[in-house]
C-alpha positions in Angstrom: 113.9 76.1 46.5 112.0 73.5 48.9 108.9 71.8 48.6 108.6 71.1 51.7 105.7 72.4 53.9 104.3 71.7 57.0 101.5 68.7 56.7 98.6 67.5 59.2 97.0 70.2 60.6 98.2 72.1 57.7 99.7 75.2 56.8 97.5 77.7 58.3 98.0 76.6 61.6 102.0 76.1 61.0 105.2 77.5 58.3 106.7 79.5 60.8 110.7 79.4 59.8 113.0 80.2 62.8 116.9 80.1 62.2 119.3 79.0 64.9 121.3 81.7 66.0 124.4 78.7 67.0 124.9 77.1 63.6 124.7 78.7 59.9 121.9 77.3 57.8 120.3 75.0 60.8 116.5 76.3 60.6 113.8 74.7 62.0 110.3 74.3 60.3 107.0 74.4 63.0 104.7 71.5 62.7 102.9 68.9 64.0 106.2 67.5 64.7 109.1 70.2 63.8 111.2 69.6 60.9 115.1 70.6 60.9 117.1 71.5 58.0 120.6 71.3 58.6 121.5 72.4 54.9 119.2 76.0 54.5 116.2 74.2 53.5 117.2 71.8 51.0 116.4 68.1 53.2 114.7 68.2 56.8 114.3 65.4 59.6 112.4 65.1 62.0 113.4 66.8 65.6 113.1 64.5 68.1 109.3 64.7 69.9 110.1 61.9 73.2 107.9 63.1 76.2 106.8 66.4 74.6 103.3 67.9 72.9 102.8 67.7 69.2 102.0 71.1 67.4 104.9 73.4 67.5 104.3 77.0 66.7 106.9 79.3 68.3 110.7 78.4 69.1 113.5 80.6 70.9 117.1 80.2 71.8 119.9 81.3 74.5 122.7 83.2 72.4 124.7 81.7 75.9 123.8 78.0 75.6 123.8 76.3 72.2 122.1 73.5 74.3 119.3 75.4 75.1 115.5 75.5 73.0 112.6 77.1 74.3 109.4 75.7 72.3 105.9 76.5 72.5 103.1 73.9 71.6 99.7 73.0 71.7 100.3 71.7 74.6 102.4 74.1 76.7 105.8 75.2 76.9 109.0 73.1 77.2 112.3 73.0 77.4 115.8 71.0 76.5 119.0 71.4 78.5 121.1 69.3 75.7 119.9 69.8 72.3 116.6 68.3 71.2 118.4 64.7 73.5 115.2 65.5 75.7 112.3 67.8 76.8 111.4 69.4 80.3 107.8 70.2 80.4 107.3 73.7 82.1 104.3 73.0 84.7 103.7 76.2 86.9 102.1 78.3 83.7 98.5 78.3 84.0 98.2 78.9 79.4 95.4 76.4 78.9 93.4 77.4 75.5 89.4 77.1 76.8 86.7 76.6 74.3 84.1 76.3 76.4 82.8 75.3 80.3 80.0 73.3 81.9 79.9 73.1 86.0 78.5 70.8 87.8 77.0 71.0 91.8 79.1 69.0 93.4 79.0 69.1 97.0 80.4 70.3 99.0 83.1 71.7 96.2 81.5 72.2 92.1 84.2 70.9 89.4 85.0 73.1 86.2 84.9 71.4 83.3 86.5 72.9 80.6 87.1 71.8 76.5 90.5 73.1 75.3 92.6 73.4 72.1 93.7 69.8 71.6 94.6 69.1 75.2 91.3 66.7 75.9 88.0 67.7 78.1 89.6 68.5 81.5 88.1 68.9 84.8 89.2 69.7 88.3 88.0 71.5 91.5 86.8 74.8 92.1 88.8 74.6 95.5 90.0 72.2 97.6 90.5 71.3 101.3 94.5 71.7 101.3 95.5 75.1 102.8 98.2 75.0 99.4 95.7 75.7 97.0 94.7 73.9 93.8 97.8 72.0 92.1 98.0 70.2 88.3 97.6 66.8 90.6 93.8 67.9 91.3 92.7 67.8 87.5 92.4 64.8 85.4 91.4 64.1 81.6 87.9 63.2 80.7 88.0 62.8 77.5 90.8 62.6 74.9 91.4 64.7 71.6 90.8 68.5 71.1 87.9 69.4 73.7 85.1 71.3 72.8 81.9 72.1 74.6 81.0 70.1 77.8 77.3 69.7 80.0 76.4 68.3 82.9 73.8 66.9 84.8 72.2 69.0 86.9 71.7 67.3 90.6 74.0 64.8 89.1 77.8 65.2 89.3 78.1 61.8 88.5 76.9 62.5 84.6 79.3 64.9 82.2 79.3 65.4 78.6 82.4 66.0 76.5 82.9 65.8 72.8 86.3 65.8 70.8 86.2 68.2 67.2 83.6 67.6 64.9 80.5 66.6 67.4 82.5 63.4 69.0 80.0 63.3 72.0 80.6 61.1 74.9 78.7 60.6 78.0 81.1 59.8 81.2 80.2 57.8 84.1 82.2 59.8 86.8 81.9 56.8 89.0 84.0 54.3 86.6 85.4 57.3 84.4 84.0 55.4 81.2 82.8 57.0 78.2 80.1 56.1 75.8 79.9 57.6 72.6 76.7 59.1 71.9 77.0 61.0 68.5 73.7 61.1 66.8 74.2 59.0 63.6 71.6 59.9 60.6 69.7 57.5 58.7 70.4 55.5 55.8 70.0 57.4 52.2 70.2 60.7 54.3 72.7 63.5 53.9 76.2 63.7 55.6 75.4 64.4 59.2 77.6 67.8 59.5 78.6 69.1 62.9 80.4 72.5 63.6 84.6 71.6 65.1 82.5 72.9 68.4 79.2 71.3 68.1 76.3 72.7 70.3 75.0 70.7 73.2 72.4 71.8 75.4 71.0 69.6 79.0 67.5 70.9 79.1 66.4 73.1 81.7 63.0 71.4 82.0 64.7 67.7 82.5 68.0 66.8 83.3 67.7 63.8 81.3 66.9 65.5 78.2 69.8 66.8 76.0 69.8 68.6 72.7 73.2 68.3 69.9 73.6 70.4 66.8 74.5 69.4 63.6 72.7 70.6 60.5 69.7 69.7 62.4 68.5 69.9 65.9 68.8 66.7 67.6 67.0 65.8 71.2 67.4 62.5 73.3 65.2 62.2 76.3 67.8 59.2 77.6 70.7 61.3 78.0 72.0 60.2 74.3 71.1 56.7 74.2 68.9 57.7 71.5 67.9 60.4 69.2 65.3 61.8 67.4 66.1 65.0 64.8 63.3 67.5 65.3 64.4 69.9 62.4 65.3 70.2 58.8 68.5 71.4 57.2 68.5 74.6 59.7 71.5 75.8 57.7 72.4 77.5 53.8 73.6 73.6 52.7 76.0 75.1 50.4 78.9 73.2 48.7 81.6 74.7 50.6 84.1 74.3 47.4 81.5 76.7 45.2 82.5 79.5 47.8 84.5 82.3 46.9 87.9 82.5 48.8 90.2 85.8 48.1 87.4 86.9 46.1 87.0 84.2 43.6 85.3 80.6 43.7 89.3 78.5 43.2 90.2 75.8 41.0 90.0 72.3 41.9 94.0 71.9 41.4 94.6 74.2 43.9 96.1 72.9 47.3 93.0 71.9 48.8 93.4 70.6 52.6 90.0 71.0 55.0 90.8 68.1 57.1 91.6 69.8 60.1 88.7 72.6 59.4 85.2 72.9 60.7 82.6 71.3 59.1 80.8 74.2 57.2 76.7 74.9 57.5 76.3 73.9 60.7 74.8 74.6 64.0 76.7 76.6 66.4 74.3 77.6 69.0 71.2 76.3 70.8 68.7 77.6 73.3 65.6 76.6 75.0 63.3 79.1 77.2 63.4 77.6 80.7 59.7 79.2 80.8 58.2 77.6 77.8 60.2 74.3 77.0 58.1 74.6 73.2 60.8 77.6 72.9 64.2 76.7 71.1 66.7 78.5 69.8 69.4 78.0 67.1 72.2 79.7 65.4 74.4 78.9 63.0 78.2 79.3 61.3 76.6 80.6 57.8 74.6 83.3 59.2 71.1 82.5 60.1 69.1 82.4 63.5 65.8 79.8 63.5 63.5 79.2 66.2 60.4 77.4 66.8 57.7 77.9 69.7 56.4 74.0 69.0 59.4 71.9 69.5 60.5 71.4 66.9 57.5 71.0 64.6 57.7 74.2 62.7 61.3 76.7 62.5 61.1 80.7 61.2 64.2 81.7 60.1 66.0 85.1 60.5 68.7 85.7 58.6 71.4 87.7 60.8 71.7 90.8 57.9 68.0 91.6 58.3 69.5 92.7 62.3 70.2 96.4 62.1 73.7 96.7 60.9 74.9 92.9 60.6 76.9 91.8 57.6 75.7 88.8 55.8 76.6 85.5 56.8 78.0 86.3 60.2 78.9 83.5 62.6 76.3 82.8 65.4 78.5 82.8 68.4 75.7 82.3 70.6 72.1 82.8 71.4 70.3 82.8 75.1 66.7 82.6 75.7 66.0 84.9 78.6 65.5 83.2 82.3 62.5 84.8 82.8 61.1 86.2 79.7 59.4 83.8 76.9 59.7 86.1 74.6 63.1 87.7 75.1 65.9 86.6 73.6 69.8 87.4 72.9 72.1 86.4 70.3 75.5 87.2 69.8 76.9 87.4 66.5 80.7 87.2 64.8 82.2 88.5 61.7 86.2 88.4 62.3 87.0 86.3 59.8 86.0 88.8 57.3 88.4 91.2 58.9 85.1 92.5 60.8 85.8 92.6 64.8 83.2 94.8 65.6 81.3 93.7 68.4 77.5 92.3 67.3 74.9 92.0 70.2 71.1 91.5 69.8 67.9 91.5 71.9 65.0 91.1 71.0 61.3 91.1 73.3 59.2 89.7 70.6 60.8 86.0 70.7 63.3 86.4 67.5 61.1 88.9 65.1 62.4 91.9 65.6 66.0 92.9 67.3 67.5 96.1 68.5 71.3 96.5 69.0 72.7 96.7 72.8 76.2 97.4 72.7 76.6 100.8 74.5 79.5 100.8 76.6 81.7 98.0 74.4 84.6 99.3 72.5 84.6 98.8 69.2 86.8 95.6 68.0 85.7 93.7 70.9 84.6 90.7 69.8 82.0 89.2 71.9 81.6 85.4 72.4 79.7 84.7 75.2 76.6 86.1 77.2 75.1 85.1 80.5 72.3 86.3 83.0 71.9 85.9 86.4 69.1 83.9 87.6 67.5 86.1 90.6 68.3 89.6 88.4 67.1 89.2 85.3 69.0 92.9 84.4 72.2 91.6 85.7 74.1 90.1 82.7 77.8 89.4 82.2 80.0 89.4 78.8 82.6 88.0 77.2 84.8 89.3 75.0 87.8 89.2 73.2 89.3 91.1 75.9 88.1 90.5 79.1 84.0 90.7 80.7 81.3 93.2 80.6 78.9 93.8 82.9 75.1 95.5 82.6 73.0 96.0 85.7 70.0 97.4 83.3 69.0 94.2 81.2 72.1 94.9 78.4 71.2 98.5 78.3 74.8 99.7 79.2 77.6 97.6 79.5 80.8 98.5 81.8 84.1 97.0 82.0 84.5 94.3 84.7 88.0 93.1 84.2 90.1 93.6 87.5 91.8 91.0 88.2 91.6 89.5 84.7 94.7 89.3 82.2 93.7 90.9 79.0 92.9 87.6 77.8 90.0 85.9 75.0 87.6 84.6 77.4 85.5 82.5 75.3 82.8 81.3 77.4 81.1 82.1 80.9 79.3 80.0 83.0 77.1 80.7 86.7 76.9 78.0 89.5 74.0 79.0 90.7 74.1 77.5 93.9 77.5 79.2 95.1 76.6 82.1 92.6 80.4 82.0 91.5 80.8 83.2 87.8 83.1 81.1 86.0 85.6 82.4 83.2 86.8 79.7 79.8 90.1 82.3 78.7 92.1 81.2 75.5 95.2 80.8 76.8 95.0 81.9 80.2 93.1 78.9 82.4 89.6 79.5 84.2 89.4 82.5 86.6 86.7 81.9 89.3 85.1 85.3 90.7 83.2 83.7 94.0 79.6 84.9 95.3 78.9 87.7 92.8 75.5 88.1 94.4 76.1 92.1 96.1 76.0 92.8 92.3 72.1 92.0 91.9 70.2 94.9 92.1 71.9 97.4 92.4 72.3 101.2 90.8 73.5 104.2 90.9 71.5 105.2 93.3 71.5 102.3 95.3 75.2 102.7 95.3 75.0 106.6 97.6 74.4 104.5 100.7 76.3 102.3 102.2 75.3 98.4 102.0 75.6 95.1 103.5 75.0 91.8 101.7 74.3 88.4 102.8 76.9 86.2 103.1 76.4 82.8 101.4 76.7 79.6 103.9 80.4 79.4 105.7 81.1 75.8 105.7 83.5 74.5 108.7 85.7 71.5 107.9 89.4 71.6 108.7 91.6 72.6 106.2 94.6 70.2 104.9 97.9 70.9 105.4 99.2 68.5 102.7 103.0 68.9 103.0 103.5 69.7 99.8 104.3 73.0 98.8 108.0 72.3 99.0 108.4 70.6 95.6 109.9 73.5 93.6 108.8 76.7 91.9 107.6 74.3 89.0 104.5 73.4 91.2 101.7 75.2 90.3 99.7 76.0 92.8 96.3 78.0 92.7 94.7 79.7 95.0 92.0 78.5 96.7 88.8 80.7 98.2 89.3 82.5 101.6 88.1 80.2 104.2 85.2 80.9 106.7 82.6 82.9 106.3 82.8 85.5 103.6 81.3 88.9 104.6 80.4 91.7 101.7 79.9 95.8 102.0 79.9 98.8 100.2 81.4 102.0 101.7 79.9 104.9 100.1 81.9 107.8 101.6 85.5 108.5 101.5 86.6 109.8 105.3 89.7 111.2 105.0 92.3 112.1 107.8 92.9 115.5 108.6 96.4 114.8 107.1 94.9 113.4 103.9 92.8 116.3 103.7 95.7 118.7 104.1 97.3 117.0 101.7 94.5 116.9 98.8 94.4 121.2 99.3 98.2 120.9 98.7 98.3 119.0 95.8 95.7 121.3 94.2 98.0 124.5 95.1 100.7 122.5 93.2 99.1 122.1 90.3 98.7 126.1 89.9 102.2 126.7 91.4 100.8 128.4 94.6 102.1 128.8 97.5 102.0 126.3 100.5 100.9 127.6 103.6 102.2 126.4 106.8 99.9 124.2 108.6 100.5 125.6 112.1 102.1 123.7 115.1 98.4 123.0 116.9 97.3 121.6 113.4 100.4 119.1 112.8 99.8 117.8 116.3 96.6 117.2 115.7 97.2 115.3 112.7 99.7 113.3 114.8 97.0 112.0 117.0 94.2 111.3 114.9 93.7 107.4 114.3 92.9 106.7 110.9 89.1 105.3 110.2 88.8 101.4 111.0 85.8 99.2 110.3 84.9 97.3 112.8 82.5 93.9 112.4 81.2 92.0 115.1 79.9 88.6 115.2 76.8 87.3 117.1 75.9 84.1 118.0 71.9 82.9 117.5 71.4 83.8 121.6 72.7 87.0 120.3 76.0 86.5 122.6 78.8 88.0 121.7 81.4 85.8 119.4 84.1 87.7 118.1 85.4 91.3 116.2 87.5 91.7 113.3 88.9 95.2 112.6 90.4 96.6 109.7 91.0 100.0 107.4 88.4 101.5 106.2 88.7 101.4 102.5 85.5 103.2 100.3 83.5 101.0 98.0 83.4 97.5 97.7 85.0 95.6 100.6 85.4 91.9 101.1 86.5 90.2 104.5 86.8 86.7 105.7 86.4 85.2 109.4 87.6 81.8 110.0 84.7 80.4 112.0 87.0 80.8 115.3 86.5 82.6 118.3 89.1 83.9 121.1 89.1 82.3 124.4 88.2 84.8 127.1 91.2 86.0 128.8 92.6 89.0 131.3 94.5 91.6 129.3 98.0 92.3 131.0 98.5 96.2 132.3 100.4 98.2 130.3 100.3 96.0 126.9 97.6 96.7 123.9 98.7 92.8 122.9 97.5 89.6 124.7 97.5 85.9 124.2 94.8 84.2 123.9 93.8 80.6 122.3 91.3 79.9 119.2 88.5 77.4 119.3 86.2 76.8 116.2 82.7 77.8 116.8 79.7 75.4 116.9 77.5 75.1 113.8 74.2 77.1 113.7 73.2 80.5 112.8 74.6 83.8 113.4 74.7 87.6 112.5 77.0 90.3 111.7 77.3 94.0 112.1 79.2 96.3 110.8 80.4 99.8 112.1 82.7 102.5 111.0 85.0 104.3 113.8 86.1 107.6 113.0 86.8 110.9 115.2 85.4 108.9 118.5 82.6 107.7 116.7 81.1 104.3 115.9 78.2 104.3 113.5 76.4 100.9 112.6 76.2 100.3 108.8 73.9 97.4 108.8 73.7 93.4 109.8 72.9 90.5 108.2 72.2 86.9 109.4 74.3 83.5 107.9 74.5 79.9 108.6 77.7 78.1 109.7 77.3 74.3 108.6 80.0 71.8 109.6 80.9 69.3 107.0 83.5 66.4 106.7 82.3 64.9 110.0 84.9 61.9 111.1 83.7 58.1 111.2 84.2 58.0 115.4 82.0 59.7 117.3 83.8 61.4 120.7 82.3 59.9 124.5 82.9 63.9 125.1 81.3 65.6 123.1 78.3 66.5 125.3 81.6 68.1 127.7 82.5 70.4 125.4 81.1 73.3 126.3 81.8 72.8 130.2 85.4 72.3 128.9 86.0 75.6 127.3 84.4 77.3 130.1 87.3 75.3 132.1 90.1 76.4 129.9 89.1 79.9 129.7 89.4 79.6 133.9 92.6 77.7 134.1 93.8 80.2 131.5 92.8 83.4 134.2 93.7 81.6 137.0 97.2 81.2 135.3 97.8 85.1 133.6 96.7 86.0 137.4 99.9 84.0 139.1 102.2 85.3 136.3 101.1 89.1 136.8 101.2 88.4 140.2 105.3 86.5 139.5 106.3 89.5 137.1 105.7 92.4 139.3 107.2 90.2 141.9 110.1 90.3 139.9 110.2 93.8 138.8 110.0 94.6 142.7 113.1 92.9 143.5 114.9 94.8 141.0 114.2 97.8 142.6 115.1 96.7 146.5 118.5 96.4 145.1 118.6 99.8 144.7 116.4 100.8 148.7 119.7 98.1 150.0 122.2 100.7 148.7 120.7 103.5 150.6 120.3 101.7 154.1 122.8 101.3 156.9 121.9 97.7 157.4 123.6 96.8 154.2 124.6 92.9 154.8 121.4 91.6 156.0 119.6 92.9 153.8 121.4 91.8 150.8 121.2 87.8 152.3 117.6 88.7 152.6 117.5 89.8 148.6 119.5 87.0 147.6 117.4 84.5 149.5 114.4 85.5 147.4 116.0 86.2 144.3 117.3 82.5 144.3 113.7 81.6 145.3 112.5 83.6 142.0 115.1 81.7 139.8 113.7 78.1 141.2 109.9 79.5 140.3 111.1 80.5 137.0 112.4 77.0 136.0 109.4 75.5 137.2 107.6 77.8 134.9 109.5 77.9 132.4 112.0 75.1 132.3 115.6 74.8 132.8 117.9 77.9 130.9 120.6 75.8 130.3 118.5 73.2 128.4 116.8 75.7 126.7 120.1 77.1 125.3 121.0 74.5 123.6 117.3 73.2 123.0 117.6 69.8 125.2 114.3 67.8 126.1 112.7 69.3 129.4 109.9 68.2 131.7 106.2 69.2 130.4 105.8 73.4 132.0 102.4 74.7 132.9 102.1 76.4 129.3 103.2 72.8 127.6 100.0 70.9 129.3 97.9 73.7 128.5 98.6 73.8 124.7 98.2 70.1 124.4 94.7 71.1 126.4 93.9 73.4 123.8 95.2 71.0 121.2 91.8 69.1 121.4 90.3 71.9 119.2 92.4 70.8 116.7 89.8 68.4 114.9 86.3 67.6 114.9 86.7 64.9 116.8 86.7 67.4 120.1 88.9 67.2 123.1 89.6 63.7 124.3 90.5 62.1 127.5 93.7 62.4 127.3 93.5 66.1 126.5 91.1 66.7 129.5 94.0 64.9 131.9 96.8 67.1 130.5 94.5 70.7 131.7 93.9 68.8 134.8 97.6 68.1 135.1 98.2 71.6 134.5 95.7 73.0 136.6 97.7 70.9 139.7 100.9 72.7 138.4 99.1 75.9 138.7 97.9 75.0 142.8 101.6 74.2 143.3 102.7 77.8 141.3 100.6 79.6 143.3 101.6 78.6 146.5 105.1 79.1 145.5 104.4 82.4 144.4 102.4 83.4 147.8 105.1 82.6 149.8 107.6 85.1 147.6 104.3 87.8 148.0 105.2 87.3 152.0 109.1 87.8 152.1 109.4 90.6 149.5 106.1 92.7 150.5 108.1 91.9 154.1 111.5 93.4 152.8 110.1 95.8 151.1 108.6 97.2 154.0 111.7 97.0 156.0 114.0 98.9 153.6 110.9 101.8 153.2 110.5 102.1 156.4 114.7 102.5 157.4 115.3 104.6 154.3 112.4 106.6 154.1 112.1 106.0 150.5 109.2 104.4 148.8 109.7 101.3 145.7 106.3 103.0 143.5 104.7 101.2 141.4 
């Protein structure tokens, strides 16, 4: 028999035993660092830990490879090709452990910061500009150690807060990256200063400069933590945590005692302040009580959490929100697992903390819920976290519904709104952050509200051009996520569900199915019919602030909630070829300003508006030069779109030419004048050939993809190629349209003269054979 256990952390978080399946009585003990046992448990080492996370808890083999171990840390995943020798970290799995989140309003992009299982306070980008998405490379540590709850500055990105276990608060300067430690220390001949492993902190809602910390006491600094001033008691039991019953019995001294890596216990878990009344504050904490004072600070009633309808004694304060708008409304979510208890507990009360009703409708039970948010235009619009995903209420907490697509079934342990993007932000534990952008077509809405069909407004589109950073070829080990559609984002709701007449048929036939009827025959008329009919579309169409007509996006109609992009571009106008439903036709970005949107359903011939709604386009990321052209611009689109008709002209004009000639062969074979008019064919088809190459370059050279002098179509894309930037069309771009606006003179003439000799031939050969070439 061993003694040997797993130490540090200690053995709650460790003692799994896994046996390797290669060699008998090689087992591996999971710890901070793992421990091997090459004799069944009588001596361990330790297992090499070069380039890898600490904190081992799971281990797997390949019955194939006696080479290969598959570990699982505090840190991630990882890998080793030859034993233990050395470690491969596996990068592209997004299984960060979240506490908790701050954002901060950045511009043009708001950071996610995020305190996770020991793997530091990390932040990183909600987006980015590369067109690859968000990759590991765009985070970066802010603070070392296990992370727990972080802040920030309002109107200052510059300014975060991030604390390790055990109320370790740092304030970082963003703009050097340093940290100063800010813990509030207490006085001399006072108590231990006791902080939950995931102290409280609060910014102030009232002044960005003012922050609030938890301990046993409620601590405010109006300096951002340069000083502090404790405006409570003891808010907690104060209990001697080793007079506690554990198993059912207070234990003996001798036992195997080890709280080192365990919270702090009568402590502070949760703190509020009204942003109506800033006298209003709001605590919670891990031993069961909820205490609030409506002086700052200068006098605290306490509620103990049993005395809320149905609460066990003692439950865990997992957090508490005073109401945006109401002073006297208040929430508080509450927490008994570690009793076995993972029923979910949530409170509000409208009398500011004396009296509480339970609002839980609609969450299942053993959902344990740790975080609550409200929306600051809706004041009945909430969201939830649970221990399974997010609830949402549209009547003030009333009903809760599931809100989860999209979502892995997943802890998510905190939620945070930026307000100005009105993105809600999910912590998970163990799955990353998940980002749902522009919940705003939620506010205010209802079942009613929801029989008609609705358009929202769109939040501001910004315009910049979008990175293509060259990176996305680095391996399936990249992580890469995905970034927000760009452009403007437009919103609906489709309240009806149009089906085809096939669809419909359909729907009657499955029913008869069901009852094992028969299936009638449709008829022939009917199945024709259904052959024709286009399915539904929606149809949205952009306006300018002149109300001029920009561009139209077109898609499937789909019922309920629909969400499309438009990438700030419009089509330069050109002729549509006969005979094809496809045409070419260059994109330019649009000019900053304001515009509208409308959107239409087209069904059975008819369109039917749905509703418009204005938005803003704002350009951002302008360059350092500024372009001597840029009061041309316009004029030069107007050009291009010209040069562009003037050129899809000459080619129709060059193409029926063509298809002509392919039918005088035929009028030559049929006429008694035979030789001449075969010189004539073959003196304009080898004209044809030499207009081709002039259009299109050499065949030969193209075969085998040799370097050819610039066509008409080259100068014209490096035309269009001014678009490119913000910078705008420079001179050089302005020469190579005029260049190919020369090319086009000299095309057309060339193409006027082979008008002449084929409408000439084809005259002659009608005219002898008495057969007409139609068209």
């Amino acid at each position: 028999m061993s003694d040997t256990v797993s130490g540090a952390t200690g053995p709650h978080y460790y003692q799994e035993l896994v046996a390797s399946p290669h060699v008998f009585d090689k087992i591996y003990l999971m710890d901070t660092k793992v421990q091997v046992s090459e004799n069944g448990g009588k001596d361990f080492y330790v297992m090499n830990e070069s380039d890898k996370h600490v904190d081992n808890h799971s281990l797997t083999f390949k019955m194939s490879d006696p080479n290969y171990l598959l570990i699982g840390t505090d840190g991630g995943v990882y890998e080793s090709f030859d034993d233990t020798n050395s470690w491969k970290f596996v990068g592209n799995l997004p299984l960060t452990q979240f506490y908790k989140l701050a954002v901060d309003d950045a511009y043009p992009f708001y950071n996610i910061f995020g305190g996770t299982q020991d793997n530091n306070t990390q932040g990183g980008p909600s987006r980015t500009f590369k067109t690859s998405g968000i990759t590991n490379s765009d985070w970066f540590v802010l603070l070392g150690g296990d992370g727990h709850q972080p802040a920030t500055e309002p109107g200052n990105p510059n300014i975060v807060y991030a604390q390790s276990q055990q109320g370790n608060i740092h304030r970082i300067d963003r703009t050097n990256g340093e940290a100063t430690f800010i813990k509030p220390q207490n006085d001399l001949n006072e108590p231990y200063e006791r902080f939950n492993w995931d102290a409280p902190i609060l910014v102030s809602p009232h002044d960005s400069e003012t922050i609030f910390f938890g301990s046993q006491r409620v601590w405010v600094s109006n300096n951002r933590g340069d000083e502090w001033k404790a405006i409570s008691a003891d808010l907690t039991l104060d209990q001697e945590r080793f007079e506690l019953p554990i198993m059912g019995k207070v234990q003996s001294w001798d036992n195997p005692w080890d709280v080192y890596a365990m919270s702090t216990y009568n402590t502070i878990t949760s703190l509020s302040q009204s942003p109506v009344d800033e006298n209003i504050i709001y605590a919670g904490t891990d031993d069961g009580i909820i205490q609030y004072t409506r002086d700052f600070g200068q006098n605290w009633t306490k509620v103990d959490v049993e005395k809320l309808p149905g609460v066990p004694k003692g439950s865990f304060v997992n957090d508490i929100k005073a109401d945006l708008f109401d002073p006297n409304t208040v929430y508080v979510l509450l927490d008994n697992h570690k009793f076995g208890d993972y029923k979910p507990y949530v409170y509000k009360s409208n009398d500011g903390g004396k009296n509480w009703k339970n609002i839980t409708e609609g969450i299942p039970d053993g959902f344990l819920c740790w975080r609550l948010v409200q929306d600051h235009v809706d004041k009945n619009l909430m969201f939830l976290g649970t221990e399974y995903g997010i609830y949402i209420s549209v009547n003030g907490g009333n009903k809760w519904v599931k809100f989860s697509s999209g979502l892995p079934t997943i802890s998510i342990r905190d939620l945070a709104i930026q307000k100005r993007e009105n993105d809600l932000i999910a912590a998970t534990f163990g799955r990353g952050f998940y980002v749902l952008d522009d919940y705003s077509s939620l506010r205010f809405i209802s079942a009613n509200s929801l029989k008609d069909n609705l358009v929202f407004t769109p939040r501001k589109a910004l315009q910049y051009n979008p990175i293509r950073p060259g990176s996305s070829s680095q391996g399936s080990n990249t992580y890469y996520a995905k970034n927000p559609d760009y452009g403007a984002i437009f919103t609906f709701y489709m309240s009806d569900e149009i089906l085809t007449k096939k669809q419909n048929r359909l729907k009657v036939e499955k029913d008869l199915e069901k009852t094992n009827s028969d299936i009638p025959f449709p008829g022939w008329e009917e199945l024709d019919e259904e052959l024709n009919e286009k399915s539904p579309l929606t149809i949205i169409e952009i306006y300018d602030s002149e109300n001029s007509f920009v561009e139209r996006l077109t898609f499937p109609y789909k019922k309920g909630f629909n969400r499309v992009s438009w990438d700030l571009s419009k089509k330069i106008r050109t002729h549509v070829s006969s005979g094809s439903s496809r045409f070419y036709s260059p994109s330019i970005r649009v000019s900053p300003g304001k515009y509208s949107f409308n959107v239409y359903t087209f069904y059975d011939g008819q369109v039917n508006k749905i509703g418009s709604k204005f938005f803003d386009v704002e350009r951002i990321r302008s360059g350092v030069l500024g372009n001597p052209n840029k009061d041309k611009i316009e004029e030069y689109v107007i050009e291009i779109e010209n040069t562009y008709n003037d050129f899809s002209v000459i080619n129709s004009k060059f193409n029926k030419i063509k298809e002509t000639n392919k039918s005088i062969l035929t009028l030559i074979s049929r006429t008694n004048n035979f030789q001449g008019s075969v010189d004539s064919y073959n003196n304009i088809q080898n004209n044809i050939n030499k207009v081709d190459v002039f259009v299109s370059g050499n065949k030969s050279k193209k075969d085998v993809r040799e370097k050819d002098v610039e066509t008409i179509s080259d100068r014209l894309s490096v035309a269009v190629r001014g678009f490119n930037s913000s910078y705008g069309p420079t001179k050089m771009h302005i020469m190579s349209l005029s260049k190919a606006k020369s090319l086009i003179l000299e095309y057309n003439d060339m193409v006027e003269d082979l008008s002449k000799d084929i409408d000439k031939l084809k005259n002659q050969l009608e005219s002898a054979t008495e057969l007409l070439i139609l068209d």
